[in-house]
C-alpha positions as CSV (number, residue, x, y, z in Angstrom):
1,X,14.2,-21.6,3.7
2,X,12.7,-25.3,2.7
3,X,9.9,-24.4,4.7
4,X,6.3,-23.5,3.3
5,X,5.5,-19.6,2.7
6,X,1.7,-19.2,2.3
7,X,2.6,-16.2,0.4
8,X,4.6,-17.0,-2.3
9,X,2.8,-16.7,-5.2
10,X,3.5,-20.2,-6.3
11,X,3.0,-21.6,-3.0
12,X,5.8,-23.7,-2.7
13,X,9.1,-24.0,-1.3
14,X,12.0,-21.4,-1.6
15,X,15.5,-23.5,-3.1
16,X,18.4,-22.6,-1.4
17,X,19.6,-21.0,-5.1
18,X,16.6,-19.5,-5.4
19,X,16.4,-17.4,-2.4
20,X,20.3,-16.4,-3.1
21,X,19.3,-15.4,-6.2
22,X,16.7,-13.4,-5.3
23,X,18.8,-11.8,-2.5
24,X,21.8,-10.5,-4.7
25,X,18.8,-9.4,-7.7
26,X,17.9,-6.7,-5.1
27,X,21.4,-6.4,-3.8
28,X,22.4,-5.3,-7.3
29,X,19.1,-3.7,-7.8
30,X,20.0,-1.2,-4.6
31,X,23.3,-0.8,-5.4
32,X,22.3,0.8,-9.1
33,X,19.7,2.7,-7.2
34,X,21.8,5.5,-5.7
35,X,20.2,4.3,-2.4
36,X,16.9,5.2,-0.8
37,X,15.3,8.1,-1.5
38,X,15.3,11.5,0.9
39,X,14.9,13.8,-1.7
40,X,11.3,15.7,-2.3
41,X,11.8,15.5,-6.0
42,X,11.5,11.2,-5.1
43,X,9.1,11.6,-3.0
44,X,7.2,13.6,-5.7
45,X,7.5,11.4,-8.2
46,X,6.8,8.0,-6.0
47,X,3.8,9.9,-4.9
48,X,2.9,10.6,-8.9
49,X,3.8,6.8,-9.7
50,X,0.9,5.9,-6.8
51,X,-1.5,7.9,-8.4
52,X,-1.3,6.6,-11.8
53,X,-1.6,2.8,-10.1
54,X,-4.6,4.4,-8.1
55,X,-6.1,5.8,-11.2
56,X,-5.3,2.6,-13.3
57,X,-6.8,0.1,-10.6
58,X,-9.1,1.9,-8.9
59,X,-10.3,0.4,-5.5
60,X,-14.0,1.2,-5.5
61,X,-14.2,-0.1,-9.4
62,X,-11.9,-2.9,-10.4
63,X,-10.3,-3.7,-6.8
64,X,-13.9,-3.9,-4.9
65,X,-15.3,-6.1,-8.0
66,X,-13.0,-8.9,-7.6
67,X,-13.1,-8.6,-3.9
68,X,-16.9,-9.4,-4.0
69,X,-16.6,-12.0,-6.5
70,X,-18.2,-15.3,-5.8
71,X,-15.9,-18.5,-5.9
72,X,-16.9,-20.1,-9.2
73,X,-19.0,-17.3,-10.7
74,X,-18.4,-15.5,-14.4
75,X,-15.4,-13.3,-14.7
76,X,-16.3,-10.1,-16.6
77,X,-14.3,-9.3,-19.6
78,X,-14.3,-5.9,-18.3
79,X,-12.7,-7.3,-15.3
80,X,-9.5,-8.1,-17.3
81,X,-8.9,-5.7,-19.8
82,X,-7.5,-3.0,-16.6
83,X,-5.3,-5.6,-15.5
84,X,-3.9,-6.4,-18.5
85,X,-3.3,-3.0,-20.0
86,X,-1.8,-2.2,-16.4
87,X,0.9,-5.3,-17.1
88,X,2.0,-3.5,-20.1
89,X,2.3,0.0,-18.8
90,X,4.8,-2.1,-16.0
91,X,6.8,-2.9,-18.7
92,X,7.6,1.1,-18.9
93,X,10.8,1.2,-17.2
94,X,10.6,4.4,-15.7
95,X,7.1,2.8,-14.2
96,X,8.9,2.0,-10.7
97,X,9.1,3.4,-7.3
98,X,12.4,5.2,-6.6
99,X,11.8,4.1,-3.1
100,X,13.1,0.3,-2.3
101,X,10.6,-0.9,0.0
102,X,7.9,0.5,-2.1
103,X,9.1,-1.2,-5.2
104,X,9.7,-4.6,-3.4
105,X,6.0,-3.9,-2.4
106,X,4.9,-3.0,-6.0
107,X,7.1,-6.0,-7.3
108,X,4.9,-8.4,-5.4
109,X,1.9,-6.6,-6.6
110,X,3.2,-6.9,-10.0
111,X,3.9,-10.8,-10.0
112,X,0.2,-11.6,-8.1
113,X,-1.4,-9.8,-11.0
114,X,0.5,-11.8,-13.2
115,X,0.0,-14.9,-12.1
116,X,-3.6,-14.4,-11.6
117,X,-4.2,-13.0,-15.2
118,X,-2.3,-16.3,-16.2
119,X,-4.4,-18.8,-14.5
120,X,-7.7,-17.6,-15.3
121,X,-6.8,-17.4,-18.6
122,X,-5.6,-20.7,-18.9
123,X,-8.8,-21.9,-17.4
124,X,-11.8,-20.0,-18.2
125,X,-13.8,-20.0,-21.5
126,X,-15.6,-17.0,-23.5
127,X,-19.0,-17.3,-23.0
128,X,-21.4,-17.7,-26.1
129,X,-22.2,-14.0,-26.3
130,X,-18.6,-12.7,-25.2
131,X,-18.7,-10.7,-22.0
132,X,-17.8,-13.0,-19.6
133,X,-15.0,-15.6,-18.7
134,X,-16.3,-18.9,-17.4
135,X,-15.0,-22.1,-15.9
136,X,-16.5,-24.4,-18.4
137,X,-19.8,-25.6,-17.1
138,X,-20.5,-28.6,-17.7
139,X,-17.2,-29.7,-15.8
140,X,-19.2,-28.7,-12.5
141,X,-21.2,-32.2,-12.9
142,X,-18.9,-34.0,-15.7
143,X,-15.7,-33.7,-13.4
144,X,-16.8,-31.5,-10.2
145,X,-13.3,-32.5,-8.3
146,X,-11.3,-30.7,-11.4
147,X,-13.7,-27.6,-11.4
148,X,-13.5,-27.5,-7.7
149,X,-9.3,-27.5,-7.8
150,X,-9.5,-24.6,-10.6
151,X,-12.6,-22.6,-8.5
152,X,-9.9,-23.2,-5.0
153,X,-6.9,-21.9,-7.3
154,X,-8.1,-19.0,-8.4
155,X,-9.5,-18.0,-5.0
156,X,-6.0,-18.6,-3.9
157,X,-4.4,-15.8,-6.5
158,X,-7.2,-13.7,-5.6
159,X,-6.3,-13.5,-2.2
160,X,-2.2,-13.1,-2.9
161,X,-3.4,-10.6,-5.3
162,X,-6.1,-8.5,-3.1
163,X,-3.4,-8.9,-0.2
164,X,-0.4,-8.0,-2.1
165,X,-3.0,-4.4,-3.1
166,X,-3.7,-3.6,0.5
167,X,0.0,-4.3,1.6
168,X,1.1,-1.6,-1.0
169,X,-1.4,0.7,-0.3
170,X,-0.8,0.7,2.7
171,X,3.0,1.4,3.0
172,X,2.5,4.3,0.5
173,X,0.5,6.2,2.4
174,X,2.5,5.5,5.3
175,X,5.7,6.5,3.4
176,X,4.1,8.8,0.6
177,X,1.3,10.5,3.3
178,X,-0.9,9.7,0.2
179,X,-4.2,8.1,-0.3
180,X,-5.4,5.3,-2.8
181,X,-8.2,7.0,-3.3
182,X,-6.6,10.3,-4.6
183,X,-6.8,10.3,-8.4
């Protein structure tokens, strides 16, 4: 508490009420749980929820593109539409891990996602043809300390984001003995 968290997906400090109300949203969120999961029939469908994310944001497509994206260069449109359509099926309800650790794992995931969607829309432009997103050029010469700030903020939520991925995967396979790459 009051003390920086280079992971928080705002990057700034936790409030004393914030972090308390954090803490009883899962405590309540456990409690209405049933617990952890120990059944197979969980298991099963924890292990079905990870293949539908795998499927939905594949590594060696979507994941791999924006983890060889150059600071500052085009977004492609295609880029986008994935993690957009994958925000709406979150809103599913039933679209959770029955496990708690993997859900406080996908939550994360959930939120970088967000808020990187969020900023780069905010502040990116449609190119003239319409495939890609751009920071708007001319602000490279006209104001290169502003497009600099926006270039170093949404290399920032592409790290939370790409980190917040391999954290998840990670935990489900060891939890879930399941790979990402398993459609």
């Amino acid at each position: 508490m009051r003390s920086y968290d280079h992971k928080h997906p705002k990057g700034r400090k936790y409030s004393e009420p914030e972090l308390v109300a954090h803490r009883d949203g899962w405590y309540e969120k456990f409690r209405g749980s049933g617990g952890s999961t120990v059944l197979p029939e969980h298991i099963e469908l924890d292990r079905s929820l990870f293949r539908q994310i795998s499927t939905a944001l594949p590594y060696n497509d979507l994941i791999l593109q924006v983890q060889n994206r150059y600071a500052g260069q085009p977004f492609s449109r295609r880029q986008f539409d994935p993690l957009h359509q994958f925000l709406e099926q979150c809103k599913d309800p039933s679209f959770e891990f029955l496990d708690s650790d993997l859900e406080a794992a996908f939550a994360f995931f959930k939120s970088a996602i967000a808020d990187y969607c969020q900023y780069v829309s905010v502040k990116v432009f449609v190119s003239d043809d319409g495939s890609e997103l751009v920071i708007q050029p001319v602000m490279k010469y006209a104001n290169p300390d502003a497009y600099y700030v926006i270039v170093y903020e949404i290399v920032q939520r592409e790290g939370v984001f790409l980190d917040a991925y391999a954290a998840l995967v990670k935990l489900a396979r060891r939890k879930l003995g399941i790979d990402a790459s398993v459609g």
